[in-house]
C-alpha positions in Angstrom: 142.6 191.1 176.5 141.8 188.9 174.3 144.9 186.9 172.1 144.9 186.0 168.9 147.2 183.2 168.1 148.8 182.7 164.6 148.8 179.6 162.5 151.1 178.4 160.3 150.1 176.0 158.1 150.5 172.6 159.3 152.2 170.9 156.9 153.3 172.2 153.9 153.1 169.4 151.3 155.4 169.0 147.9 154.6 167.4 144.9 155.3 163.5 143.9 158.9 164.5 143.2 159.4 165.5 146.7 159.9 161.8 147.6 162.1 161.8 145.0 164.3 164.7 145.0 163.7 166.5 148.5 166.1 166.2 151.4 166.6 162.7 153.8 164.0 162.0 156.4 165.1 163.6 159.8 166.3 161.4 162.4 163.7 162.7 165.8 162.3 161.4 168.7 158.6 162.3 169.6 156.5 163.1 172.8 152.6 163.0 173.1 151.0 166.1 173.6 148.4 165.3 177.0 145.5 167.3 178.2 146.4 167.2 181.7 143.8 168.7 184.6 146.1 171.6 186.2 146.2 174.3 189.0 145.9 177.4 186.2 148.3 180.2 186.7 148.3 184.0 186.6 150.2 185.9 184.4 151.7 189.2 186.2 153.3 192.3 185.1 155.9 194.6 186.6 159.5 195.9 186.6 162.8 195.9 188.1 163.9 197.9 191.1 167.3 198.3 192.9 167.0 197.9 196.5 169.4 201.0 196.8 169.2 203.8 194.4 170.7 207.4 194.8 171.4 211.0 194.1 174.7 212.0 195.3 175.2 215.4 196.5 177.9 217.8 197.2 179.0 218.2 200.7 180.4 221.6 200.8 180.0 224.5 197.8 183.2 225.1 195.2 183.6 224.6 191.6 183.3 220.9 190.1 186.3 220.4 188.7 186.3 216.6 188.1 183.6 213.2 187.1 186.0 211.2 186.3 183.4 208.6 185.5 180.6 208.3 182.3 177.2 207.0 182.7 177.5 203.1 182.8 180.3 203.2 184.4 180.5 200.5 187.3 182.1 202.0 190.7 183.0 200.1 193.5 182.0 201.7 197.2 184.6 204.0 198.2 185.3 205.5 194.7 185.7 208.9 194.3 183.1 209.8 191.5 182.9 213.6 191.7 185.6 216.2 192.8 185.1 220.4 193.4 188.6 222.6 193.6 190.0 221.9 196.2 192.7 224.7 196.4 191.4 226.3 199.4 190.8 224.3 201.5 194.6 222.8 200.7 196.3 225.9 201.8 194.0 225.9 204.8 195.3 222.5 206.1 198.8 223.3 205.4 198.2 226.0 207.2 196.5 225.0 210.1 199.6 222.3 210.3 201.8 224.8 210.5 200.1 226.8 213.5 199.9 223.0 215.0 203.5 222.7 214.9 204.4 225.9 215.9 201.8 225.5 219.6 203.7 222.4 220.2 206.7 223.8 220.0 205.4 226.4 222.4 204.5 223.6 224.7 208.3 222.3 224.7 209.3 225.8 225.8 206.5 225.9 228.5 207.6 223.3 230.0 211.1 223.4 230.1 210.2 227.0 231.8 208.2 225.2 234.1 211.0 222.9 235.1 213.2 225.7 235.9 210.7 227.5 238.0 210.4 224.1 239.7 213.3 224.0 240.5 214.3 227.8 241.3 211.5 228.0 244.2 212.8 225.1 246.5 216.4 226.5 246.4 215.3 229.9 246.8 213.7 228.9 250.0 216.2 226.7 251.4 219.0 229.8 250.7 216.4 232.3 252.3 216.3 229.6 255.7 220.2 229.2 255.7 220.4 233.0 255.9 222.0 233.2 252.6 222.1 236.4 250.6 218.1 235.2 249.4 215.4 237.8 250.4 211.8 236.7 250.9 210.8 239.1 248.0 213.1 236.5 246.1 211.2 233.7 247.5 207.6 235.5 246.7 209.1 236.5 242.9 210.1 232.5 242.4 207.0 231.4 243.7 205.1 233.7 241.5 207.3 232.7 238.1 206.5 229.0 239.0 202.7 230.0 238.9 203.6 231.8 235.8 204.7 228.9 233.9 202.2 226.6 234.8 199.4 229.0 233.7 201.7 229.6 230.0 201.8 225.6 230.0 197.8 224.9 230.3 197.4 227.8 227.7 199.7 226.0 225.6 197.9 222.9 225.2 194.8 224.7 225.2 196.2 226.5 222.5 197.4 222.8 220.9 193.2 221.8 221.4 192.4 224.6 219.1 194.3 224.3 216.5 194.0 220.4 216.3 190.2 220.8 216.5 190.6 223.8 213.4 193.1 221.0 211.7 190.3 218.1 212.0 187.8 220.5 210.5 189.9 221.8 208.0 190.7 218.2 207.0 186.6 217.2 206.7 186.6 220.4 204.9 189.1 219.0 202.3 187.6 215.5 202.9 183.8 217.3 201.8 185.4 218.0 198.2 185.0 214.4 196.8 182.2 212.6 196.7 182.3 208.7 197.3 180.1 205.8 196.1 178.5 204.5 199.3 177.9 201.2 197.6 178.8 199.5 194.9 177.4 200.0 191.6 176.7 201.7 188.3 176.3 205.4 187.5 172.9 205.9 185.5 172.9 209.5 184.9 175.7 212.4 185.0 173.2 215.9 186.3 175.5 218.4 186.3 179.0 219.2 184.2 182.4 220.1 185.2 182.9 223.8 186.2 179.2 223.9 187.6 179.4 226.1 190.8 178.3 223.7 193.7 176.6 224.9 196.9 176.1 222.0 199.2 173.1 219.8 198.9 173.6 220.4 195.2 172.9 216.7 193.1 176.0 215.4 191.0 174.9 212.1 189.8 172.8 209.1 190.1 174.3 206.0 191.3 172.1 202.5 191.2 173.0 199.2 192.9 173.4 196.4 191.0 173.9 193.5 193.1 171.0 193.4 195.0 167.3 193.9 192.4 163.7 193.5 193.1 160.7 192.8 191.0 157.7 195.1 191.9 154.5 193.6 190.6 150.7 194.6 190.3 148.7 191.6 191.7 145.0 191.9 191.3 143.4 191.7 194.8 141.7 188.4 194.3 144.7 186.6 194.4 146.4 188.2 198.0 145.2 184.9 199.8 147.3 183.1 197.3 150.0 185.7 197.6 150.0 185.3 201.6 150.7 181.3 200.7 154.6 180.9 202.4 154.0 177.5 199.4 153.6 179.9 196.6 155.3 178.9 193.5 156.4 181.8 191.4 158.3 182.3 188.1 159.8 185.6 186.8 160.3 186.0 183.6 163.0 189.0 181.6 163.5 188.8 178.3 161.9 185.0 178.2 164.7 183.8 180.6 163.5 182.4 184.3 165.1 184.6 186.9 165.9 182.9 190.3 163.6 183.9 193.1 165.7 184.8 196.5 162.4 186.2 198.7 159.7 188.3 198.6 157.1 190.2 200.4 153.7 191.7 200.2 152.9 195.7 199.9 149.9 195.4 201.4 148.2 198.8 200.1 145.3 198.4 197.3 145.3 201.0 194.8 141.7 202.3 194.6 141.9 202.5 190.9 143.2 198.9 189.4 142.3 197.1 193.0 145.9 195.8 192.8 148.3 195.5 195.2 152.3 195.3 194.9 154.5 191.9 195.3 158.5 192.4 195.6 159.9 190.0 194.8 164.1 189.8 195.3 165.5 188.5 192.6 169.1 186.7 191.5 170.9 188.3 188.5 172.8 184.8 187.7 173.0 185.5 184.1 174.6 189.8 184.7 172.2 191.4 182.4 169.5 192.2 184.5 169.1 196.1 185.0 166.3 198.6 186.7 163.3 199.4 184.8 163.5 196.5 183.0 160.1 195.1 182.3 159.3 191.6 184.1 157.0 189.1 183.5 155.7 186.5 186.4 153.3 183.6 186.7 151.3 182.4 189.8 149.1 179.6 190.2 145.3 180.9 190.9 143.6 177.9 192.9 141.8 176.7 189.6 141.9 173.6 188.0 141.3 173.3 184.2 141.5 170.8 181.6 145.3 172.0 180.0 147.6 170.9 176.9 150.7 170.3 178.1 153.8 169.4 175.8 157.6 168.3 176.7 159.7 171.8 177.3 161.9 170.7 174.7 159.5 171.1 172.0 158.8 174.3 172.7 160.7 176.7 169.7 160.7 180.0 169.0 160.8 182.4 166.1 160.1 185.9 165.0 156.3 185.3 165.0 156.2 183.7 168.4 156.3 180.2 169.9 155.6 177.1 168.2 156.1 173.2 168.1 156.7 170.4 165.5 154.5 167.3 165.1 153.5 164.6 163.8 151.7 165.0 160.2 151.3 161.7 158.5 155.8 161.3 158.8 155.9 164.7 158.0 156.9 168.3 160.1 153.9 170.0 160.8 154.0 172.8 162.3 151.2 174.2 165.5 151.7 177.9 167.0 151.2 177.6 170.8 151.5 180.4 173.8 153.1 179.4 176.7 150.9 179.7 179.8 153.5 178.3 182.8 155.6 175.2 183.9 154.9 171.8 185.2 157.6 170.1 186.0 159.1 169.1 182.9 156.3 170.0 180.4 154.7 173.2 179.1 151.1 174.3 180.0 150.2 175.9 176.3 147.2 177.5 174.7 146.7 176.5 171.2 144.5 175.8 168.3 146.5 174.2 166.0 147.5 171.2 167.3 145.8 168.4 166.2 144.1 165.8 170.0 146.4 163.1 170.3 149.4 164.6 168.1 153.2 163.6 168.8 155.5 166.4 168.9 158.8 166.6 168.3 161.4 167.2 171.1 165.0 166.1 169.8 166.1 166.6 166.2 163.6 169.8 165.8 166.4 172.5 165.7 167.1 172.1 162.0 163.9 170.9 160.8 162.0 172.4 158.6 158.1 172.1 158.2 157.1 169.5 155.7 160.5 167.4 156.2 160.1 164.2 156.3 160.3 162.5 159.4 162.2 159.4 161.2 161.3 158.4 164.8 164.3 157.1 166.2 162.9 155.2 169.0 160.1 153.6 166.5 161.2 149.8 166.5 162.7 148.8 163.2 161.0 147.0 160.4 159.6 143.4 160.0 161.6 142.0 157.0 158.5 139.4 156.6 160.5 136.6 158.2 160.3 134.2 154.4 163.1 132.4 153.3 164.2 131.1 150.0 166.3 128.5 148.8 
């Protein structure tokens, strides 16, 4: 694609009154533009991705009967952000309580039958030996109720088993009603309204991460061997602002069509505005040197039209339109047309200046007063 680059005029010149009338010179400090022999960088293009992004579903079918939170609304893991009636399955763990209660109670009375035949058999027998008034059908009838009572305690807690396992599933059956964040983050899109009949597997919401993003980027495939480089110096770029690389890692899989390949890149959201799908910019060196203009990052300014700098115009503000191509160090790579070989731009005292102002170097040294003397 080819760019077209702007120019504003570079110096907009008044008449002989403007010595006299217009404003005082501006105090600046200036910095020689150099043409400088650099590595040239790429320019990329891609977007932003969450490294965790879902739909949540429901668990179980019933009416929704709560979202107690909006889209762009922030959740924290754990947060309940969808709720169906719950009504049912309520009464069913009250009520499956109450049957647990009752077995164990059951159990109490098992046993203390138990104890009693325990204790009934060995006097029984020892009667039945002394000759007392004890018959052996007695015996047989106490050993037989001893039997009993074991056999009413093991169905007991059997019985106790059940009804816990029923309790635990009637709990999970309560528990399936809400639906939790499983991570921390924000709540892109509400799918469904409340009173919607659920059945489970049915999607409630999106929920996206927030604290962890990536940049996916189309690289052409010429540059993979400089991709592969564990060197590589990249910049990302959202909304003009660097974004701090953490790590990345190739996609290795060419699309037929644009012979490009993906590049994530995991990215720092320092300044909390960074969301997914923004659009991202990026900038890798392409293991070609070039002749380059290079200016101090601190001339670099910005305006509706684009970038630009101040210079130098005979002690006034001109003004040359640049593009930015990449970083070095603390200077600019640009592409320009406008700014004169040789010309000193302005890097301190250019955020109020105005093009045609007069100018004042501050670090020029000051004026010979001639040295004469008179008496």
């Amino acid at each position: 694609m080819r760019l077209r680059l702007g120019v504003l005029p570079l110096l907009l010149l008044a008449g002989s009154s403007f010595a006299q009338d217009g404003p005082p010179p501006a105090a600046v400090r200036l910095d020689a533009a150099r043409v400088e022999t650099l590595e040239q960088w790429r320019q990329l293009t891609g977007s932003l991705r969450s490294q965790r992004q879902t739909r949540l579903s429901a668990d179980t079918e019933g009416k929704l009967a709560a979202l107690p939170f909006q889209e762009g609304s922030r959740v924290e893991k754990g947060d309940v952000v969808a709720r169906l009636d719950d009504t049912h399955q309520r009464l069913t763990v009250k009520r499956r309580k109450a049957e647990l209660a009752s077995a164990r109670a059951t159990i109490v009375e098992a046993r203390a039958e138990l104890a009693k035949a325990e204790r009934d058999l060995p006097r029984f027998q020892r009667l039945h030996r002394e000759g007392q008034a004890v018959s052996q059908s007695l015996v047989d009838d106490a050993r037989t109720e001893l039997d009993r009572a074991r056999a009413r305690l093991r169905r007991a807690e059997a019985d106790v088993e059940t009804i816990r396992a029923a309790l635990a599933t009637a709990e999970q059956d309560l528990k399936d009603t809400e639906t939790r964040a499983p991570f921390a983050g924000t709540i892109v899109t509400r799918l469904v309204g409340v009173g919607t009949w659920m059945r489970a597997g049915d999607e409630i919401l999106e929920l996206v991460a927030d604290d962890v993003l990536e940049a996916w980027l189309e690289v052409p495939q010429e540059l993979l061997p400089r991709m592969s480089d564990d060197d590589l110096q990249l910049e990302i770029f959202a909304l003009g602002e660097n974004i701090p690389v953490v790590d990345r890692a190739l996609v290795p899989l060419v699309d037929e069509q644009t012979r490009s390949f993906s590049l994530r890149v995991e990215v720092s959201d320092e300044l909390g505005w960074l969301t997914p799908g923004m659009s991202v910019e990026a900038r890798v060196p392409a293991a070609r040197r070039e002749p380059t203009t290079t200016v101090h990052r601190d001339a670099i300014r910005r305006d509706d039209a684009g970038e630009f700098v101040y210079f130098d115009a005979g002690g006034l503000a001109g003004v040359a339109r640049v593009i930015t191509l990449f970083n070095h160090g603390e200077r600019v790579a640009v592409r320009t047309s406008s700014l004169p070989p040789g010309a000193k731009v302005v890097i301190e005292g250019n955020e109020r200046l105005f093009p045609g102002q007069p100018l004042a170097d501050i670090d020029a040294p000051p004026p010979s007063d001639g040295g004469g003397g008179g008496s």
